[in-house]
C-alpha positions in Angstrom: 58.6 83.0 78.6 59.8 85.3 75.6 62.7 87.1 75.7 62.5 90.5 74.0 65.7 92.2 74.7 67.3 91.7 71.6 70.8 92.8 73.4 70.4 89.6 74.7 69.7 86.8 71.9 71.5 88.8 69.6 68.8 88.6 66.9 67.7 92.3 66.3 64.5 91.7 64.4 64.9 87.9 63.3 62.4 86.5 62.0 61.7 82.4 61.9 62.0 81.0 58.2 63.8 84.4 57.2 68.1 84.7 56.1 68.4 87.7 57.8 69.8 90.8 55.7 73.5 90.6 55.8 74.1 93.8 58.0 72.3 91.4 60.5 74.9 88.6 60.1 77.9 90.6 59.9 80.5 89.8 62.4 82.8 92.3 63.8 86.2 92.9 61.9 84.6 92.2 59.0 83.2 94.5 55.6 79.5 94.4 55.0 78.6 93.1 51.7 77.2 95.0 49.0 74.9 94.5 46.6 74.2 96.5 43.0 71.1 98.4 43.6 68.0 96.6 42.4 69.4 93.5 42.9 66.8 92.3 44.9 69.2 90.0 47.0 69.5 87.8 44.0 73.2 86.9 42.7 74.2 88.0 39.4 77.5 88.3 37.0 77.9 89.8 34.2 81.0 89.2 31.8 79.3 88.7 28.5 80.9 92.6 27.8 84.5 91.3 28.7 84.5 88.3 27.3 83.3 89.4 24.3 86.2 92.2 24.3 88.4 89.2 25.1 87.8 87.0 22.4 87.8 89.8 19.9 91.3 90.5 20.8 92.2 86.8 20.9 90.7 86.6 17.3 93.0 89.5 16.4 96.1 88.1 17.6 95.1 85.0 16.1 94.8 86.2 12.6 97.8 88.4 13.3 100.2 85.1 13.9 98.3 83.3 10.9 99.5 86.2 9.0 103.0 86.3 10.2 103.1 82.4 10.1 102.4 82.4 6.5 104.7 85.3 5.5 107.6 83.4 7.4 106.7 80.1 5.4 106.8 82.0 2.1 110.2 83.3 2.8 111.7 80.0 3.9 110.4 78.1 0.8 111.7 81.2 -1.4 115.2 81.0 0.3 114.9 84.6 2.0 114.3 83.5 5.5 117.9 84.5 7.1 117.5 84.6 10.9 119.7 86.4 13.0 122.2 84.0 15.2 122.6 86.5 17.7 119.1 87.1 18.3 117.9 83.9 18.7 120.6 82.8 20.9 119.8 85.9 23.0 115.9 84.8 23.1 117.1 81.5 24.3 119.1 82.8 26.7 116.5 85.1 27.8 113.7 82.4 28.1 115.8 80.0 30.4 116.6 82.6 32.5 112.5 83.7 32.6 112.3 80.3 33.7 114.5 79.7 36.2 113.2 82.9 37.7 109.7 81.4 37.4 110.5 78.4 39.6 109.7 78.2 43.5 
């Protein structure tokens, strides 16, 4: 016997050996998934823009602090690296509180 109400088995238009197409395999209370047009059901991701932004900034930074680093060397070994007390206590101050915030 073959059942053709699909009502029934719940398989509107399966077909044996196929995944059927996800608005097929949806269940309720759920979103559909989307795919990028032409994707052709295949997966795909594509950061190679991002992290190529990303490591451009990194490598800004990074000269950036190799710069500052260097400047802050010169002026110690030159004698005019005077820090100011009160500011760094304050950072200290500020960062042990950052971290007890940070805790669970």
């Amino acid at each position: 016997m073959r059942v053709e109400d699909q009502i029934l088995n719940g398989a509107a238009g399966l077909q044996t050996g196929q995944t059927p197409p996800a608005s097929q395999t949806e269940r309720p209370g759920t979103a559909p998934e989307t795919q990028p047009i032409g994707s052709a059901g295949q997966d795909r991701a594509d950061i190679s823009s991002l992290a190529g932004n990303l490591s451009q900034v990194l490598s800004a930074q990074s000269a950036q602090r190799t710069q500052h680093i260097q400047k802050l060397a010169s002026d110690f070994a030159a004698g005019r690296y005077n820090p100011d007390p009160q500011a760094i206590s304050r950072g200290i101050v500020q960062d042990a509180i950052e971290r007890q915030d940070a805790k669970p």
